[in-house]
C-alpha angles and dihedrals in degrees: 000000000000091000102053091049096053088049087052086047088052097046089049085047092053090042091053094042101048086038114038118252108304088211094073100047107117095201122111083236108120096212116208099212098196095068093014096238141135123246122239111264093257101054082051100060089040086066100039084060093042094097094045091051088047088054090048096051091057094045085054091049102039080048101049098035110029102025109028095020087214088137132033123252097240093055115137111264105229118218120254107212 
């Protein structure tokens, strides 16, 4: 396990350096480091809304099982995709 992830650790190191760090371009483009490429349009809106559908998923769940009590709290989570 420890080898694969320093080997995972060397290959990021060798992206970011050949290609500049990902984490100050300023373009709407989402890069996938691993085969330099850019995502379609649609998988990068899909992860620019990730944290605001998170938020929404625990105000849902705070709301139903802690404040209304319409669901138990032991209720299967079901997986957002």
């Amino acid at each position: 396990m420890q080898a694969a992830f320093t080997e995972d650790v060397k290959l990021l190191t060798s992206v970011t350096e050949e290609m500049g760090n990902p984490f100050i371009e300023e373009g709407q483009d989402l890069l996938v480091l691993y085969t330099r490429g850019i995502v379609d349009a649609n998988v990068a809106e899909t992860v620019r809304k990730a944290e605001i559908l998170g938020e929404e998923e625990n105000s849902k769940f705070v709301d139903e099982r802690l404040m209304q009590r319409s669901k138990p709290i032991t209720e299967t989570l079901h997986k957002t995709s």
